[in-house]
Phi, psi and omega in degrees: 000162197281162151238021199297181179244047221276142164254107193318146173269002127323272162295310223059013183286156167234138220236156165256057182174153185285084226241149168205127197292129194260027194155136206287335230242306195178166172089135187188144192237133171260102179263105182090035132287136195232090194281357184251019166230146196322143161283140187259190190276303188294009199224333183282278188332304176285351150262348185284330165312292183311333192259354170279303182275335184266334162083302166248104190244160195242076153306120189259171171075041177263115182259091229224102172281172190330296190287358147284315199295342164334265166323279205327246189352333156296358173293325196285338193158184182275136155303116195274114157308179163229141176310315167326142175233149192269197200263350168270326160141357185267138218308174186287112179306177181278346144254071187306133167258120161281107195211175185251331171322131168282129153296342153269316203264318193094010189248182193278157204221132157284013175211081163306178175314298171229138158294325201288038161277347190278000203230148165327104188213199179215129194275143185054051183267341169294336180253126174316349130249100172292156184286145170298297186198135201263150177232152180218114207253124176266085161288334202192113189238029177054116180288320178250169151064152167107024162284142183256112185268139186239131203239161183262078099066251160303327171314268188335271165336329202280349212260330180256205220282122172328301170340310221270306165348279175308338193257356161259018200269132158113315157008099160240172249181126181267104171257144144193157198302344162274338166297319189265001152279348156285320206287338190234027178075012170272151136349115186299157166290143195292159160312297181347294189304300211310321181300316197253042105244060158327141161320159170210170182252106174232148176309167185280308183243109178240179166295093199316156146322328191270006170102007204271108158250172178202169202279157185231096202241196161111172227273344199286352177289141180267305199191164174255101171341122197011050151246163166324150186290296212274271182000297193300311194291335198272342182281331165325275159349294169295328178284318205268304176335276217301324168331314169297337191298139188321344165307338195249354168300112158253158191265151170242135142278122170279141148240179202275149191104335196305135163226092186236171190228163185225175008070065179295352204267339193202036188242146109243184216219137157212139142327146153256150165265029206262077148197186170242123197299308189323322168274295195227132176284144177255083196248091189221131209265118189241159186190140206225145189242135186279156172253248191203156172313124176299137166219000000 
């Protein structure tokens, strides 16, 4: 791997790879980098630096099998399974494919299997340790469309009101793998699942390792821990509508080869459907890094 010296053009900190901000909000493209050849500790270190500042990052050009995307992604932490189940009932293997592909037939469909990419989350916020930071390798893209929108997090707290602040401080907010197959309308969850994601409890607003808050929403919340159900809910809502407004969004246009990763910690995230599902496949090699208890 290069070891040349770049300096964000943000910051000015200097990275050992060639880095440029794809956006004001979050998002930074990593260039001349070869991810199927080892990290070394000083090139790990300088991305985890990077993913602090930039929130999103993009390698482009990677030709990465499943089982490198492995390796890579073990650098970062313990690998996470998954609860999703395929339409035979078998769980999602540990290098998940997100696609738009029918599972039977192989061909692209507007109406997959499952959706709830489609809706505002964070990922795995349903586990009593959530994930740190999720990768998505663009095997098969879409010539337009077919984006992944990152709404900012940390922006969004910085944006309200003192008042509004002092009045979510203390706020936890009830996840679980059965609320968010209702929010979004999938296959109810099995007992099964229900048993291996109980609800869990995390704050409305937590806290970053660097003292950095930020808001903790998305679609996987049921209620606000001993507020009115609809009262809890309506506030919800209202923290995700404005949190979500296009100031705090960066969009990713995928291309294919892209290997990019996020910041579950201070992100949320959705697919767009703005192509035709139907037509042309959407094919990307996913992979989720365990964090740590939100506080």
């Amino acid at each position: 791997m290069p070891l040349e010296t770049a300096a964000s053009a943000r910051s000015g900190r200097a990275y050992p790879f060639a880095i440029r901000p794809l956006g004001d909000v979050a998002g930074a493209e990593i260039t001349g980098v070869d991810l199927r050849e080892p990290l070394t500790p000083e090139l790990r270190d300088a991305v985890m630096a990077a993913l602090e500042e930039f929130h999103v990052l993009c390698f482009r050009d990677q030709d990465l099998t499943k089982e490198q995307q492995f390796d890579f992604t073990l650098n970062f932490g313990e690998i996470e399974g998954h609860v999703g189940r395929l339409k035979s009932g078998e769980q999602y293997p540990v290098v998940h494919t997100v696609t738009n592909l029918d599972e039977q037939t192989g061909l692209p469909t507007a109406t997959p299997s499952t959706h709830g990419n489609y809706f505002w989350h964070t990922d795995k916020s349903y586990h009593d340790i959530p994930s740190l930071l999720t990768m998505l390798h663009a095997i098969q893209v879409p010539p337009e469309g077919g984006d992944t929108l990152f709404a900012n997090m940390l922006l969004a707290y910085e944006a309200l009101p003192a008042d509004e602040k002092a009045a979510l401080d203390g706020l936890h907010a009830i996840h679980s793998w059965e609320a968010s197959r209702k929010n979004t309308g999938n296959r109810p969850a099995t007992e099964e699942q229900k048993r291996e994601r109980p609800p869990v409890r995390h704050p409305v607003v937590r806290t970053h390792p660097d003292g950095r808050k930020s808001l903790y929403l998305g679609m996987h919340i049921s209620h606000v821990d001993g507020m009115d159900y609809d009262e809890g809910r309506a506030l919800l809502a209202d923290l995700l509508e404005r949190a979500t407004a296009d100031r705090f969004v960066y969009r990713h246009a995928w291309r294919p080869g892209d290997l990019t990763l996020w910041d579950n910690r201070v992100l949320l995230h959705r697919a767009d459907r703005n192509y035709d599902m139907a037509t042309y496949p959407r094919v990307l090699h996913r992979t989720v890094v365990k964090g740590t208890r939100p506080v």
